[in-house]
C-alpha positions, 0 to 999 in steps of 0.5 A: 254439585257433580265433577270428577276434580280427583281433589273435590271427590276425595273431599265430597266422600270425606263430607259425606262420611264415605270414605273407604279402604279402597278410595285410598288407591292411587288410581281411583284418586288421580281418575275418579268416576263423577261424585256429586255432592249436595247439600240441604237447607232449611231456612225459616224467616217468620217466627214462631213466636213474636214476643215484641208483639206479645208485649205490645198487646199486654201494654195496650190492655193495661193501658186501655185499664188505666184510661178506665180508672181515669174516666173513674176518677175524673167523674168522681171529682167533677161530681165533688167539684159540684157538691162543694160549688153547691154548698158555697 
């Protein structure tokens, strides 16, 4: 932002931190030469780390875990269901 409002001058060298001795003379306050200002941002969007997701994976692993012990167990017990069909 540029302009020569003796009002966002005066403002601008106070932002900045370069305000002086001699900018307190009344006549570079009511004329001042164009001061420009500008201001820089840095705007990141994407998360470094996506701790959702994280917890999403390690549930779908321990899941994945479970159904295992599952499919175990539900071949032992077809297996004791036909010991114990075959003894009667």
């Amino acid at each position: 932002m540029n302009t020569n409002n003796p009002l966002n001058v005066f403002g601008f060298k106070l932002q900045q931190q370069l305000v002086k001795q001699e900018d307190f003379n009344p006549a570079l306050l009511n004329n001042p030469d164009n001061a420009g200002d500008f201001a820089t941002r840095l705007q990141v969007k994407q998360p470094l780390v996506n701790m959702d997701l994280l917890y999403i994976r390690k549930a779908a692993a321990a899941q994945t875990v479970l159904y295992q012990f599952k499919t175990k167990r539900i071949k032992e017990y077809l297996a004791f269901e036909v010991k114990k069909a075959s003894y009667l």
